[in-house]
PyMOL CGO cylinders between C-alpha atoms (Angstrom):
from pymol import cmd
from pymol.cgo import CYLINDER

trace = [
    CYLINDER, -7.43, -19.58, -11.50, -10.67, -21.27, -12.73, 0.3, 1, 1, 1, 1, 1, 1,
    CYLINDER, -10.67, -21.27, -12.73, -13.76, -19.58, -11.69, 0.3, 1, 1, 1, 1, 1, 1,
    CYLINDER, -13.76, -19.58, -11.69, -15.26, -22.37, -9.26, 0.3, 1, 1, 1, 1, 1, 1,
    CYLINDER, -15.26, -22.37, -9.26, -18.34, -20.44, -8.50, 0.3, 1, 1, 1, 1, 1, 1,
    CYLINDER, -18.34, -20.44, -8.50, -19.47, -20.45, -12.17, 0.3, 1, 1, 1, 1, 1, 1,
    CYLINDER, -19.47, -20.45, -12.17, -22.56, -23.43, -12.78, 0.3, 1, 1, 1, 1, 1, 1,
    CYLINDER, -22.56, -23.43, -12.78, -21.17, -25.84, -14.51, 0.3, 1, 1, 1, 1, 1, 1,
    CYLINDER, -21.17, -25.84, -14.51, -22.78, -24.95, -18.09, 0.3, 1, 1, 1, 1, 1, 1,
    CYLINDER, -22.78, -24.95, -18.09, -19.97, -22.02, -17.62, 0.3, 1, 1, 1, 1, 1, 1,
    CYLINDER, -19.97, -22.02, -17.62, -17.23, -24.65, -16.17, 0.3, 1, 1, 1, 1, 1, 1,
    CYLINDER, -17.23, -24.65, -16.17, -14.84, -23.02, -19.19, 0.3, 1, 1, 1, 1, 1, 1,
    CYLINDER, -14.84, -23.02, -19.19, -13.75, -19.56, -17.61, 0.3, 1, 1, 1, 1, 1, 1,
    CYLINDER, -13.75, -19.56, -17.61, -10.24, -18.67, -15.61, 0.3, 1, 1, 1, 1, 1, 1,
    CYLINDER, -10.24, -18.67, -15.61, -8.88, -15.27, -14.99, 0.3, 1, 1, 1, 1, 1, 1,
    CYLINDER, -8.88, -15.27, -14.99, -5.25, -15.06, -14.53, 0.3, 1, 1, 1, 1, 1, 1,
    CYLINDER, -5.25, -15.06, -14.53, -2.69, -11.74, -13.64, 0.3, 1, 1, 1, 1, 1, 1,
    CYLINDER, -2.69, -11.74, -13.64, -1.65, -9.88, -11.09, 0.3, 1, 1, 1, 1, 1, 1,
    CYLINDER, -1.65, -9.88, -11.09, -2.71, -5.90, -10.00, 0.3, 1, 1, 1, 1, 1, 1,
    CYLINDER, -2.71, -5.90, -10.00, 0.11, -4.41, -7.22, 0.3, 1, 1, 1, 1, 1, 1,
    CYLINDER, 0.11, -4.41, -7.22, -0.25, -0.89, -5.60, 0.3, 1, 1, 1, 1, 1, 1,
    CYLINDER, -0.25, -0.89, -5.60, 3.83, 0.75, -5.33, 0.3, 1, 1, 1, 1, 1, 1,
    CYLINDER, 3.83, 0.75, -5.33, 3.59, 3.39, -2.12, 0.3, 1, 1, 1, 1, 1, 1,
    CYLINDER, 3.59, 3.39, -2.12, 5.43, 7.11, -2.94, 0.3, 1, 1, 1, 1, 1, 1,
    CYLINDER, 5.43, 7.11, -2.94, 9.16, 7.31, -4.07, 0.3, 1, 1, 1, 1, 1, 1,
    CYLINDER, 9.16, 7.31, -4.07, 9.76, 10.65, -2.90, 0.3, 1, 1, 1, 1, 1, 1,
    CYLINDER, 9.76, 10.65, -2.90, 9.85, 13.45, -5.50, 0.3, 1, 1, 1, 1, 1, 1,
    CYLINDER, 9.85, 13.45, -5.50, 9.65, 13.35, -9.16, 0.3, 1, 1, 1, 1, 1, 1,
    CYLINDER, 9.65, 13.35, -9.16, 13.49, 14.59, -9.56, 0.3, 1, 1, 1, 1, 1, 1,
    CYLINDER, 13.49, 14.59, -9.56, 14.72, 13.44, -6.72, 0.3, 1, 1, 1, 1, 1, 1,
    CYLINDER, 14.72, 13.44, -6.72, 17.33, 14.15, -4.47, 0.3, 1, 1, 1, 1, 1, 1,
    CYLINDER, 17.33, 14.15, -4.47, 15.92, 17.69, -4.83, 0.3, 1, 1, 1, 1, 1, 1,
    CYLINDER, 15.92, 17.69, -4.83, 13.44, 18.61, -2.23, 0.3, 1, 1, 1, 1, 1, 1,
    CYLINDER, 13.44, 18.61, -2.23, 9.34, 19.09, -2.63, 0.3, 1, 1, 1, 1, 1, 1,
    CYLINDER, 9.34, 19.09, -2.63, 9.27, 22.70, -4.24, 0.3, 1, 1, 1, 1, 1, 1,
    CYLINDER, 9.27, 22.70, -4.24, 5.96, 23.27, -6.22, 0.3, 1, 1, 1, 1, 1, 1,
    CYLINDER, 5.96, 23.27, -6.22, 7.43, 27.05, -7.34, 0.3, 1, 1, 1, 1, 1, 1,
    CYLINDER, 7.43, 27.05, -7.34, 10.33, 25.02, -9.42, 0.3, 1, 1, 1, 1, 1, 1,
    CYLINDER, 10.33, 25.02, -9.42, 8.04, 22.22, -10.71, 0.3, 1, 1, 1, 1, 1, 1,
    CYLINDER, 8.04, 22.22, -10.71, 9.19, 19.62, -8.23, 0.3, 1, 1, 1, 1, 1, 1,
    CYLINDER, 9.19, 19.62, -8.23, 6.11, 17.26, -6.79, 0.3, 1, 1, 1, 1, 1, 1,
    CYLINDER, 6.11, 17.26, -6.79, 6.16, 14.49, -4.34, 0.3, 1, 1, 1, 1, 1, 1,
    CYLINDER, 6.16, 14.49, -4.34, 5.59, 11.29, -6.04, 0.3, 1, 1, 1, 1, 1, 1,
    CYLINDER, 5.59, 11.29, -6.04, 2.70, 9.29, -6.19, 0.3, 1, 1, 1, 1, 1, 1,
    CYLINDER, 2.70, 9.29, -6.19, 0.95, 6.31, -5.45, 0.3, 1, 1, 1, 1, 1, 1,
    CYLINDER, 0.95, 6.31, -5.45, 1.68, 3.36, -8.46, 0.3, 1, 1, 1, 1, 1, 1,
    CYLINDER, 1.68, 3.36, -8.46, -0.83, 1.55, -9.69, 0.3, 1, 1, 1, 1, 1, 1,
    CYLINDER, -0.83, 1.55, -9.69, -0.18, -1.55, -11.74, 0.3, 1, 1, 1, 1, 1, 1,
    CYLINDER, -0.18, -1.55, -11.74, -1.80, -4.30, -13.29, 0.3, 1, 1, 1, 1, 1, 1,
    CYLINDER, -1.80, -4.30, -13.29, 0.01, -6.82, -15.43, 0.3, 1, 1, 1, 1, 1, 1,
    CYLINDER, 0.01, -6.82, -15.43, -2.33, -8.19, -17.98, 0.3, 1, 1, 1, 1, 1, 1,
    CYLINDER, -2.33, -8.19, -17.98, -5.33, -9.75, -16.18, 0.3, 1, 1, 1, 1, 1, 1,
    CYLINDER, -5.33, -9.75, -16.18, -6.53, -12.42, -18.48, 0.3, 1, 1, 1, 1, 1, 1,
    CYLINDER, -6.53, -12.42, -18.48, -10.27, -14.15, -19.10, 0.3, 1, 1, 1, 1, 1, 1,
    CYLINDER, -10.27, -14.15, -19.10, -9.79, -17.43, -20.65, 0.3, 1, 1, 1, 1, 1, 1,
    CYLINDER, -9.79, -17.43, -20.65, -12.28, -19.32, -22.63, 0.3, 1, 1, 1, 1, 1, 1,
    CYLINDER, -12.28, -19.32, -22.63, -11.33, -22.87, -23.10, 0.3, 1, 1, 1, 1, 1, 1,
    CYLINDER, -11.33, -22.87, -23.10, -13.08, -24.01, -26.28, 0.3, 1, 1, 1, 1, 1, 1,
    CYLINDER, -13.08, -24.01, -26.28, -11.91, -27.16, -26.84, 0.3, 1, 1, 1, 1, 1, 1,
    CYLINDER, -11.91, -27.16, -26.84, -13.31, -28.37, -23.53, 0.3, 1, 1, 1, 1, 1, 1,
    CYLINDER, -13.31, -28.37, -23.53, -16.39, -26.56, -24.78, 0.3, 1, 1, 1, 1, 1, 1,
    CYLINDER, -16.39, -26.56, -24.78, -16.70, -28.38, -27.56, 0.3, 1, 1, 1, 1, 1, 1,
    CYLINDER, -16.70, -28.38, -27.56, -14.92, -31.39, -27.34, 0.3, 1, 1, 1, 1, 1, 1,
    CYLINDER, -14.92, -31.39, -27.34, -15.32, -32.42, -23.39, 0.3, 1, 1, 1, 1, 1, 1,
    CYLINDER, -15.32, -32.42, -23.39, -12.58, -32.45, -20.39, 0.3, 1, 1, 1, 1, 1, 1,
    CYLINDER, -12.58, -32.45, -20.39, -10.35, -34.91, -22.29, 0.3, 1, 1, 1, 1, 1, 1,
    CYLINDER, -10.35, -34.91, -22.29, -9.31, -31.89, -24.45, 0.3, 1, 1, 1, 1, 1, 1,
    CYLINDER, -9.31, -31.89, -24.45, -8.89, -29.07, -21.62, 0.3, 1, 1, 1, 1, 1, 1,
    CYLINDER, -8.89, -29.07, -21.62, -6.79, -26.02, -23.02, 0.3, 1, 1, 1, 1, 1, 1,
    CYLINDER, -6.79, -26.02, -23.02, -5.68, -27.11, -25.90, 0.3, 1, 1, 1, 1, 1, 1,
    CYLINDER, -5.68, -27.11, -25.90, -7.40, -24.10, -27.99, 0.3, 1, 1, 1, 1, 1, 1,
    CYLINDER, -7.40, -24.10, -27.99, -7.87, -21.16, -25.45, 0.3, 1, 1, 1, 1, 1, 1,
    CYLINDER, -7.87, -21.16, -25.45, -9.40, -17.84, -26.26, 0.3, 1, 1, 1, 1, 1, 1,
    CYLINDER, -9.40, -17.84, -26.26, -9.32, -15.12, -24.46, 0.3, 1, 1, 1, 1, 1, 1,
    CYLINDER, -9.32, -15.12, -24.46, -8.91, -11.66, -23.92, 0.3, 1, 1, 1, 1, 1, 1,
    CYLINDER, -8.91, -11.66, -23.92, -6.39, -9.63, -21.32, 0.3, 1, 1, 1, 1, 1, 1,
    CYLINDER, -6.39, -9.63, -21.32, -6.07, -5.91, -19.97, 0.3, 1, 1, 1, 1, 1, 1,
    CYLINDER, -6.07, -5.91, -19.97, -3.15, -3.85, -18.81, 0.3, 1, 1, 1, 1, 1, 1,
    CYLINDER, -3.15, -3.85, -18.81, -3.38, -0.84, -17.18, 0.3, 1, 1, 1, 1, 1, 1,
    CYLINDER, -3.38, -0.84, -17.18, -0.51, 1.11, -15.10, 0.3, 1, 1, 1, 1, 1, 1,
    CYLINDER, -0.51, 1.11, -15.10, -1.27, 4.88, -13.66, 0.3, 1, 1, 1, 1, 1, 1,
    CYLINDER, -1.27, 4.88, -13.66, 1.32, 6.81, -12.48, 0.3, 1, 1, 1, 1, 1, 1,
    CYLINDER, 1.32, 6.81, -12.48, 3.72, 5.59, -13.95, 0.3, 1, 1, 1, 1, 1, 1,
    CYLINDER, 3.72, 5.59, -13.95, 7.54, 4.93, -12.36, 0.3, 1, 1, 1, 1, 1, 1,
    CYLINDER, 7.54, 4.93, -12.36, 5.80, 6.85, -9.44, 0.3, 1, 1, 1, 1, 1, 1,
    CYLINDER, 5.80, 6.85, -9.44, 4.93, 10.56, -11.54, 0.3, 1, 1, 1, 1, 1, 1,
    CYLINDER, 4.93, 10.56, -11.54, 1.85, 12.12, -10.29, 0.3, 1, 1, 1, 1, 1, 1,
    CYLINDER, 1.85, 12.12, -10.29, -0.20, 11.78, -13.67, 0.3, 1, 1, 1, 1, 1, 1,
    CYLINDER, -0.20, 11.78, -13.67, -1.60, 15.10, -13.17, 0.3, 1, 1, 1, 1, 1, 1,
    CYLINDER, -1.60, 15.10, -13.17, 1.20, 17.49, -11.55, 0.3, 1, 1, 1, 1, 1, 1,
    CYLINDER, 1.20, 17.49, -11.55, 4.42, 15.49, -12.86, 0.3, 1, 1, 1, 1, 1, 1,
    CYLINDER, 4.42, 15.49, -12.86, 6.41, 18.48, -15.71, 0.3, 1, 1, 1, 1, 1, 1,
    CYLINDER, 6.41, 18.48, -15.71, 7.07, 15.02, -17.58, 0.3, 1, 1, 1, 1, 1, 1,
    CYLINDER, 7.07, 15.02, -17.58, 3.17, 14.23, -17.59, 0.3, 1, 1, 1, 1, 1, 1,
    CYLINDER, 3.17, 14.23, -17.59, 1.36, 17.40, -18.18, 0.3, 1, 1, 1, 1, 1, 1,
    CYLINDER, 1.36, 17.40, -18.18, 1.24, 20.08, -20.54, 0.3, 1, 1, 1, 1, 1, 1,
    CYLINDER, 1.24, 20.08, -20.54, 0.53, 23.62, -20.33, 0.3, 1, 1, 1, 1, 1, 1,
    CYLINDER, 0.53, 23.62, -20.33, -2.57, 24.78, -22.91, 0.3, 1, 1, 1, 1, 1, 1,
    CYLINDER, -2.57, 24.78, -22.91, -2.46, 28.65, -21.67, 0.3, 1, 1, 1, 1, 1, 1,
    CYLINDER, -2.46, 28.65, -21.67, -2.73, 28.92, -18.05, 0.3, 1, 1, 1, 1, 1, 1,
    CYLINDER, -2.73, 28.92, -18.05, -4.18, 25.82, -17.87, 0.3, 1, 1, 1, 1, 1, 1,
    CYLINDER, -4.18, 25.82, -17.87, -2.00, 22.72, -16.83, 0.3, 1, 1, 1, 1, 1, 1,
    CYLINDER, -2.00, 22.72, -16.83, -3.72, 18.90, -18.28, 0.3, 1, 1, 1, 1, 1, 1,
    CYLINDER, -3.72, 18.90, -18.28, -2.58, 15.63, -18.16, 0.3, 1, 1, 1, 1, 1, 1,
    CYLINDER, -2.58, 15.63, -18.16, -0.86, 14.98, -21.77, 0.3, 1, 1, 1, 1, 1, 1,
    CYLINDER, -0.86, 14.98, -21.77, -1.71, 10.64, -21.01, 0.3, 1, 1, 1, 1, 1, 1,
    CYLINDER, -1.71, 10.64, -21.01, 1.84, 10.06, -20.91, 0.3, 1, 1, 1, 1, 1, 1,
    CYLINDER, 1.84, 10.06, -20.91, 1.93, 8.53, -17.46, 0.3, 1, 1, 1, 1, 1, 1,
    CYLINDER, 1.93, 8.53, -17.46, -1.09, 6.13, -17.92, 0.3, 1, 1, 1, 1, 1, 1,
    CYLINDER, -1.09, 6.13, -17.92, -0.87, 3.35, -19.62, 0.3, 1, 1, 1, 1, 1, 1,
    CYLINDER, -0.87, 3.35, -19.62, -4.06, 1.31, -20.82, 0.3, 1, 1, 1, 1, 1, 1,
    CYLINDER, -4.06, 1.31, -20.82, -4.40, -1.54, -23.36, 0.3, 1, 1, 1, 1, 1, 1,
    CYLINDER, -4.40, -1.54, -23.36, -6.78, -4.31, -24.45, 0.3, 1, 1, 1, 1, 1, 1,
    CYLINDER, -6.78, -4.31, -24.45, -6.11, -7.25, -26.14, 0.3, 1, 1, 1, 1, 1, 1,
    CYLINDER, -6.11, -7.25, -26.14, -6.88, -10.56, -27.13, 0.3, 1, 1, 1, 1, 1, 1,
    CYLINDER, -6.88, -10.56, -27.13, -5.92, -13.83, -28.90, 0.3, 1, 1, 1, 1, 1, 1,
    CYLINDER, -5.92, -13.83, -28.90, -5.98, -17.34, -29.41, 0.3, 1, 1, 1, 1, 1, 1,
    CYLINDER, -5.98, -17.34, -29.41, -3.60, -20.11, -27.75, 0.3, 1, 1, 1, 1, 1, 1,
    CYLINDER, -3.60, -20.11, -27.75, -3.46, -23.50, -29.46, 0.3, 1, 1, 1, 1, 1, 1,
    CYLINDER, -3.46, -23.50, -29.46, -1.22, -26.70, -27.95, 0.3, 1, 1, 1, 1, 1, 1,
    CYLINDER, -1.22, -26.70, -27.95, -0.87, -29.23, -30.61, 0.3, 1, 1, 1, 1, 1, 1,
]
cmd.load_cgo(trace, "trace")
């Protein structure tokens, strides 16, 4: 998707991706029933975004529209919470016990930059 609304000095950006919400899946070890005394939570919300991409395109940049995308820069994030629908925060599979103290352990969040350089020849 190019990003009209830039002036036209910035004419080079798009942003590409997708971001989806998943709604509860019931409990964390389902079929058994919501029992916080035996470690069993409802599920959670899912929160998911494939990798949502800024593109530069420098070879319109630098050598006009004739030459659109054929070297692209650009850089793209991915991050997921809650992953598969486990509570990042109360899921046993998620969180780790330091005492009495229960913490997330990050195993049920995903996050992850990267970037790169696409050239058509």
């Amino acid at each position: 998707m190019d990003l009209g609304f830039l002036p036209p000095s910035l004419d080079y950006f798009s942003i590409s991706g997708r971001m989806a919400w998943y709604g509860r899946k019931g409990t964390d070890t389902q079929p058994l029933p919501y029992n916080p005394a035996n470690g069993v939570y409802n599920s959670a919300v899912e929160f998911n975004s494939e990798p949502i991409r800024l593109t530069f395109d420098a070879s319109k940049a630098i050598w006009g529209p004739k030459y659109t995308h054929f070297v692209d820069v650009w850089v793209a994030y991915r991050y997921w919470q809650n992953k598969f629908g486990l509570d990042h925060n109360r899921a046993l599979a998620c969180t780790a016990t330091l005492g009495a103290v229960t913490v997330s352990n990050g195993s049920c969040t995903e996050s992850s930059l990267y970037s790169g350089i696409t050239v058509k020849f």
